[in-house]
N, C-alpha and C positions, 0 to 999 in steps of 0.2 A: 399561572396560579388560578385557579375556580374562583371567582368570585365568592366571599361567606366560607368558605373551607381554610382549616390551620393550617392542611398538610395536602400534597401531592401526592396523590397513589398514580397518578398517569402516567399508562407504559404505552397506550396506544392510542395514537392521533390520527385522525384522517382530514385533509382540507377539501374543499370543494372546489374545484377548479373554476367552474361558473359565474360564483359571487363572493367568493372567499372566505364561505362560512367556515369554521373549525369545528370538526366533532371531538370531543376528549373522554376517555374513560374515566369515571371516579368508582372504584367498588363498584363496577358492573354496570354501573348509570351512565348514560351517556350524556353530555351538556352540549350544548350546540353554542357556539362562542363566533359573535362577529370578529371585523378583522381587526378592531382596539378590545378584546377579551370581554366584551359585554357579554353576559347569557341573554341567547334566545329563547331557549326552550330547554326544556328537561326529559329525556324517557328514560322508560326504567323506573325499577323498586327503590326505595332509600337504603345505600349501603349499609349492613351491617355483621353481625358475627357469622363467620363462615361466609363472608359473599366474598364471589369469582370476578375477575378484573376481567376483561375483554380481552379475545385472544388475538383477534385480525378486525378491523374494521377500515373499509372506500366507501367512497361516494359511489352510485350507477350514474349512468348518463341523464336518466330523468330528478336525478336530486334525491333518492331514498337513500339512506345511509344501511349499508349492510354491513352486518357486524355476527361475530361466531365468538363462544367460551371454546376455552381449551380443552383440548381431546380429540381423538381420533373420529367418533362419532358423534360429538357434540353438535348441537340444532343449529343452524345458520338463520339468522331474524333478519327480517328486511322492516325499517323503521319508516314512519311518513314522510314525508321531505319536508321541508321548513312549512314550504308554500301551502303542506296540508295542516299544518297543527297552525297557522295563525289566520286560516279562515275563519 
């Protein structure tokens, strides 16, 4: 469960293998969750009417989290890795 959120929209989880961050989907946001569900960080718009949940989301090997919406030509985002949003 998200920390602050009533409800679960999470279909897609990615871990980090390196430090054991969680990424989770909420309506298209992404939350970065240590490994006792703390938020790290937040990217992404604040879910709302009409928004798209995450369709595939890994970790790369340098810690960016890649994540794509659904569809056959949908945009594929590469996010900053932890180590860039808490400098």
């Amino acid at each position: 469960m998200i920390p602050g959120k009533d409800l679960v929209h999470t279909c897609v989880a990615a871990l980090n293998p390196a430090d054991g961050t969680v990424a989770v989907d909420y309506g298209g946001r992404i939350y970065l969750l240590d490994q006792g569900g703390r938020p790290l960080a937040v990217m992404g718009p604040e879910p709302g009417p009409g928004w798209i949940p995450v369709s595939t989301m890994t970790f790369a090997p340098d810690g960016r989290l890649v994540s794509s919406l659904p569809g056959a030509f949908a945009d594929v985002k590469v996010w900053p890795a932890l180590s860039e949003l808490t400098e």
